[in-house]
N, C-alpha and C positions, 0 to 999 in steps of 0.2 A: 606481383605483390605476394607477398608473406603473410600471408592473414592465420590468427591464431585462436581459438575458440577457449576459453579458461574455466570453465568449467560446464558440465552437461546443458541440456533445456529440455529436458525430459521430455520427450520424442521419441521416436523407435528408433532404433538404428539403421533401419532402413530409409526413415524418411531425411535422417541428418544425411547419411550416403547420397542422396539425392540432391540435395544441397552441396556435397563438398565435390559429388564428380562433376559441376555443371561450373564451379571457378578451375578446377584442376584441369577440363575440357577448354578454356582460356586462357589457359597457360599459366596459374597462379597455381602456390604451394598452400595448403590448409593442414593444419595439424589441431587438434582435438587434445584437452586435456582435463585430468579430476580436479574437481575446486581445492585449494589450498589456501593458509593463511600462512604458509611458511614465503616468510618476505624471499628469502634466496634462491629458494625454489621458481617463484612466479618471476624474480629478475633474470633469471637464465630461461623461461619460458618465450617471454618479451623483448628478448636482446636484440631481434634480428627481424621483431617486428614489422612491419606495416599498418598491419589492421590487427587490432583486439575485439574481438567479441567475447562479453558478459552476460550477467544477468544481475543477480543485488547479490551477490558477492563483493565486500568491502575490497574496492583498489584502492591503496595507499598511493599517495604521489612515491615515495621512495621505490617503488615495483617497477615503474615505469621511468622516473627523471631520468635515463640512463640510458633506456631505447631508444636511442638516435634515428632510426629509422621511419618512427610511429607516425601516420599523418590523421589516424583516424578511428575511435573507440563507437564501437558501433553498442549499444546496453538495449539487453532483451528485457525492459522492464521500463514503469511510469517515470517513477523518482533517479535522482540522481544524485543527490546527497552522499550516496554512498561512493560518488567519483569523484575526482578532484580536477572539477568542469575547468573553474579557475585558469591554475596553473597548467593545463592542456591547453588552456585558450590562449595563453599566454608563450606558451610554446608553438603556437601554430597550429596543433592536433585540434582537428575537428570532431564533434560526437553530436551522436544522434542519441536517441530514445524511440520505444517503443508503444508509446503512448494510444493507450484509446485499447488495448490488446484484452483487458480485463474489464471491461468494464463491465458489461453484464455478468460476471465470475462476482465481484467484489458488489453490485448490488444484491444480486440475490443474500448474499451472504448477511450483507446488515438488516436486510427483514430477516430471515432466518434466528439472529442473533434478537431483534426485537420481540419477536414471538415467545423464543424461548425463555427471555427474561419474561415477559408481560404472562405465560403462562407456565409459569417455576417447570419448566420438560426436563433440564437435567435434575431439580429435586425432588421431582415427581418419579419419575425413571428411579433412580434412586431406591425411593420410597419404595416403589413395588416391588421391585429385588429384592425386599425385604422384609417383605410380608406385608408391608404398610399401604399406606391409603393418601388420598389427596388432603386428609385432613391437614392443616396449618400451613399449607400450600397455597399465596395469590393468587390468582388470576386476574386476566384484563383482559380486554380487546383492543387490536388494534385500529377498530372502527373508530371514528370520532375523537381519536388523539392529535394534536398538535405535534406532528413531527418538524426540527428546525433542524437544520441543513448549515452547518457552518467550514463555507466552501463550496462552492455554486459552481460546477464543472458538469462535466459528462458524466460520472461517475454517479455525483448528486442528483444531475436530473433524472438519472436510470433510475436511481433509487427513489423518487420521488413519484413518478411516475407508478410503482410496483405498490406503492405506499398508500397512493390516490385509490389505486383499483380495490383496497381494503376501506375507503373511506376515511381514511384521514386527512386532516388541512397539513397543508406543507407551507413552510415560510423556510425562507434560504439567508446568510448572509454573504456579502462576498466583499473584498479588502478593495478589491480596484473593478468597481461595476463599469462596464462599457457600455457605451450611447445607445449602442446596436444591439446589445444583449437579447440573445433569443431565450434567456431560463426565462422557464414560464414557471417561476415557483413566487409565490407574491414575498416580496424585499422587505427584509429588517436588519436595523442592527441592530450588532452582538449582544448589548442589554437587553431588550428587546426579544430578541431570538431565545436567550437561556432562562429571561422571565415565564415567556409564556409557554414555554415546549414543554409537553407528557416527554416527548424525547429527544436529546440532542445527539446528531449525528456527525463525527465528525470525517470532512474530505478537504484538507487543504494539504497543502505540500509543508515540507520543514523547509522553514528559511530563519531564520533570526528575529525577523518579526514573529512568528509562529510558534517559536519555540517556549511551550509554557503560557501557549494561549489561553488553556485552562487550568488553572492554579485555585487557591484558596478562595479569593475574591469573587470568581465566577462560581464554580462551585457551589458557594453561598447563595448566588445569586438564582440558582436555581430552587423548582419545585421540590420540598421532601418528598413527593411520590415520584420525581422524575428517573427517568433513566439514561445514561450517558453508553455510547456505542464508538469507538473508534475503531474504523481501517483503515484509517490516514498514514498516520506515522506518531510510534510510540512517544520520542519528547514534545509533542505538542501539546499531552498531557501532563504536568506534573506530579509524579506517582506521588510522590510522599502525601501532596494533598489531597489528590484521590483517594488513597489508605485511610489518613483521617476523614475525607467524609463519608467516607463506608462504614467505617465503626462507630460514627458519631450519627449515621442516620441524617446528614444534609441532606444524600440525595437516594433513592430506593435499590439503585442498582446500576452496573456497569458492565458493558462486556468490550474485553481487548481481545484485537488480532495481529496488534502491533506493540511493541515495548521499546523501553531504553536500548535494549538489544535483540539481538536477534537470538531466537530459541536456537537450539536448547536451553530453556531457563533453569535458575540456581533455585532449588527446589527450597531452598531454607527464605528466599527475598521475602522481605515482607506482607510484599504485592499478593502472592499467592495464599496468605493467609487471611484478605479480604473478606468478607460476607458479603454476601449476594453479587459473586464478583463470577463470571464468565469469562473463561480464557482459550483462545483457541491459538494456535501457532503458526499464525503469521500464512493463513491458506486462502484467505480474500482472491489473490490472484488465480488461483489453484485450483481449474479444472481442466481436464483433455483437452475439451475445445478450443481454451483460453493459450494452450500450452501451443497446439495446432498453429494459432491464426499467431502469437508472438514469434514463431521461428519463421512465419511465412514475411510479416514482417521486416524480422530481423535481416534478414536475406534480404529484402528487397528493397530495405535503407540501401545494403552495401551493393546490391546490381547496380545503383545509381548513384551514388557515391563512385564507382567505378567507372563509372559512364558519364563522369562530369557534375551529376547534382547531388549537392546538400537536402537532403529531405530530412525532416522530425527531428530540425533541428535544436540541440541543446547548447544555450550560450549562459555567460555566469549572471 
């Protein structure tokens, strides 16, 4: 097999070496390369393919429809939106994901992000660099708050869990609850969830149903002291109403790690020019350890894959 890597997984290079001499010890070709979004470039990387290995670097169908050879897209990463699962499926290519690889990575990060809204750190920060003081700075606790969880996975209960140990109620919703359901977070729906939540957090995947699941309407329907957190995935919010209810004071605060796109962001959008708006650039997934156990992962989709099974499987 031809297996072809498309862009890094920030790793050392020794430990990726360890990975590629252990398929070229098998008899397979592995070649490594920088992320691109130059379509001609990535069609001549992929021509002669086998196996693609990614990360959330956007693959266009048009990169790939071409590679006659490809039976298999192995993505170092949750989501798949950014692959054209579909039209792979439909060609025969199988693909997996990396699922479960961040999870404590991206919980930590939405308490981290809760904190820092509920206790103004980057205006306070701020402030002190500059001779100033915590005067006209909120605060809160995260004790005794109503955190609601919209999107009831792994990711959620980690965060829930982290949430508990500070003393808060947690209440989750989830679109297709299962019989068997082990979240131990007590069940609402979505009305429900954005009425009563000090904070709404969101973990669902982008699908069509999802897209713009928070809009105007909810929004409103939340608390004016509330605060709204996503590390899901940027359109499940829609910015433009978020903007309006950051300046109109619906809701007390917001922090993203995800957007319409993918950072680097257009420093003029208007999103950036929010109050009481926290942005961080898409680094939820994004720590050593998390980077560690996703290439270990990623790898060991394709050991098995190679070896006859489909594991972590992604279908449309």
């Amino acid at each position: 097999m031809h297996i072809v890597l498309l862009e890094p997984l920030d790793v050392s290079e020794a430990q990726l070496n360890v990975y590629a001499d252990r398929l070229r010890a098998r008899g397979h070709t592995f070649a490594a390369f920088e992320k691109t979004q130059n379509l001609q470039q990535l069609q001549e990387e992929v021509k002669d393919a086998d196996v693609i290995l990614t990360a959330n670097m956007p693959l266009p169908w048009e990169a790939i429809r071409h590679a006659d050879k490809l039976k298999y897209i192995d993505v170092a990463f949750t989501g798949t939106d950014h692959i054209p699962v579909r039209q792979a499926s439909e060609k025969g290519i199988q693909v997996s994901n990396c699922s479960g690889y961040a999870t404590d990575s991206v919980a930590e990060l939405c308490i981290g992000l809760m904190i820092d809204l509920l206790r103004s750190i980057p205006q306070t920060s701020r402030s002190c660099r500059q001779a100033g003081t915590k005067n006209g700075w909120p605060a809160r606790l995260l004790k005794g708050k109503t955190v609601g969880f919209a999107g009831a996975g792994h990711i959620a209960s980690s965060t829930a869990r982290l949430a508990k140990a500070f003393g808060a109620r947690t209440i989750g919703y989830r679109r297709h609850p299962q019989p068997d359901d082990a979240f131990d977070i007590q069940a609402a729906d979505l009305e429900d969830l954005l009425t009563q939540s000090d904070i709404v957090s969101l973990h669902t995947p982008l699908t069509e149903a999802t897209r713009h699941m928070i809009s105007r309407r909810e929004l409103q329907m939340m608390k004016p002291d509330a605060l709204l957190i996503n590390t899901a995935r940027g359109p499940v919010v829609d910015t433009e109403a978020l903007v309006e209810a950051l300046e109109q004071g619906t809701i007390a605060g917001a922090a993203l790690d995800v957007f319409d796109t993918e950072p680097p962001l257009d420093p003029d959008m208007p999103l950036l020019s929010a109050p009481n708006l926290l942005v961080t650039p898409h680094i939820g997934y994004y720590t050593q350890e998390s980077m560690d156990q996703r290439a270990q992962i990623l790898f060991d989709n394709l050991d098995k894959w190679l070896s006859g099974t489909w594991q972590n499987q992604v279908r449309p």
